[in-house]
C-alpha positions, -999 to +999 in steps of 0.1 A: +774-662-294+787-689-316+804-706-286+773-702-263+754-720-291+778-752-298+780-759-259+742-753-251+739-785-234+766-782-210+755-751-202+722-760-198+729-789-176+748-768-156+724-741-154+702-768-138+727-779-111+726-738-103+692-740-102+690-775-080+718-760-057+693-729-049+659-743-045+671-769-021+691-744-004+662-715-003+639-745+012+664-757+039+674-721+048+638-707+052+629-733+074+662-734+094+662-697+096+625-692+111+636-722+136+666-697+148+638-670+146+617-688+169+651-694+193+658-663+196+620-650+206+620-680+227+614-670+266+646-695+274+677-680+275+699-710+263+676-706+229+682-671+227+714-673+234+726-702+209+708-685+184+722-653+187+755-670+185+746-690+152+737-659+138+765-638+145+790-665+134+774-674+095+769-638+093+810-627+105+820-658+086+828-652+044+807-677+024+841-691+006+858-697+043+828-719+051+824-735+017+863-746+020+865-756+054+836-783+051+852-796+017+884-801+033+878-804+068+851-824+067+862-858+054+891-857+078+864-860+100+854-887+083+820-871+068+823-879+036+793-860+012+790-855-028+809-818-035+769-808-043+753-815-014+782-803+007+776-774-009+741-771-004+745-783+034+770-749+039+743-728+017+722-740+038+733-732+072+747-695+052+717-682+046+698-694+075+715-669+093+703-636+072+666-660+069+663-653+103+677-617+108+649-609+081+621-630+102+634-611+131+625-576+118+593-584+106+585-595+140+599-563+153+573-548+134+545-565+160+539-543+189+548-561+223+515-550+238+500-574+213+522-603+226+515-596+259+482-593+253+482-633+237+506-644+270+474-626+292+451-645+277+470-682+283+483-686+248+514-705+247+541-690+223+535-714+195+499-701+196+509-661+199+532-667+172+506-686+151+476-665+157+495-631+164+527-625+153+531-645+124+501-634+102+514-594+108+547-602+106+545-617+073+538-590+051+570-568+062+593-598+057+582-607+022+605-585+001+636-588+023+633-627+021+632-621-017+667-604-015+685-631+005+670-654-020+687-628-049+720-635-025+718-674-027+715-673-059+748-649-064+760-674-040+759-705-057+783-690-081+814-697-051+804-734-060+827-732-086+855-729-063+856-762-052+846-781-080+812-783-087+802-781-120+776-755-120+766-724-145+799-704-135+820-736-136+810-745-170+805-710-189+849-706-170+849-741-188+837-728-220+858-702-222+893-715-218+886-737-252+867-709-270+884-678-261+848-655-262+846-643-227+825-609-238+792-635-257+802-658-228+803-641-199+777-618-211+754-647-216+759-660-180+755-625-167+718-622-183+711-658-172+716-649-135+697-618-143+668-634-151+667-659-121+670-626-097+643-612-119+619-644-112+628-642-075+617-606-072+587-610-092+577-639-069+586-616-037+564-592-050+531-611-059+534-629-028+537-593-015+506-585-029+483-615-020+494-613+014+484-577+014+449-580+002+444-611+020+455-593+054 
């Protein structure tokens, strides 16, 4: 543990990149996975159809493939981004895709004579989602939300590939000078354990209050 100790602060700081990289990508992916949710209920069929397509490609697609593509491909585009946030963009967009598969079930989980029911009485799909779907749905997706989060956290390990200086990055870093890989790695592997603890803990008390509050 000797080596952990003397490069705590490099660690730490990249711990918090790790930790920077998945809040902003859990944020942008829940939102931009419940707007593909909504797509695909949507009564148009260009929606539905676009975001059945976005799914299916970010969820055939490897994670690295995508990660290496828009760090070399996209400033020959001449979108030139910080290595961070071009990670975080393709995290982003990743994740979105299982967001809204998980949205999707829990709406399954609504029976359609309830939506019909909300189009009968002249509410508008915002509105049945709002008032109907939504508030039922949410219970069901709770805990399966909490596992892609688990994911994007496992995720922002592939940062490391191109460059970014985050937890995996640093503790490789570490290594290579201090030759410890067992206290090292071992370290970094009960760090990331901890973070997918705090996630499922979350999942599950959120779990709960929606539950009584139902």
């Amino acid at each position: 543990m000797t080596a952990v100790i003397e490069n705590l602060d490099p660690l730490l700081r990249a711990l918090g990149t790790t930790v920077l990289i998945l809040v902003i990508s859990a944020v942008g992916s829940l939102v931009l996975g419940v707007l593909v949710t909504v797509a695909r209920v949507s009564p148009i069929p260009v929606l539905r159809g676009a975001a059945f397509a976005y799914v299916q490609v970010f969820v055939n697609v490897p994670l690295l493939a995508l990660l290496l593509l828009a760090v070399f491909a996209l400033p020959d585009a001449g979108l030139l981004m910080p290595l961070t946030t071009t990670v975080i963009v393709v995290l982003t967009v990743y994740e979105a895709a299982y967001v809204a598969e998980a949205v999707r079930s829990g709406i399954n989980t609504v029976a359609a004579g309830q939506v019909e029911a909300a189009r009968a009485l002249g509410l508008r799909l915002s509105q049945t989602l709002r008032h109907v779907v939504v508030p039922q749905a949410v219970r069901a997706v709770v805990q399966p939300l909490g596992n892609v989060m688990i994911a994007l956290l496992m995720n922002t390990a592939l940062a490391a590939t191109v460059g970014v200086v985050e937890l995996t990055s640093a503790v490789n870093k570490v290594n290579l000078v201090a030759a410890q890989p067992i206290p090292i790695f071992t370290a970094a592997g009960l760090t990331y354990m901890a973070l997918a603890l705090a996630i499922g803990l979350a999942a599950g008390r959120i779990e709960k209050k929606v539950a009584i509050h139902r």
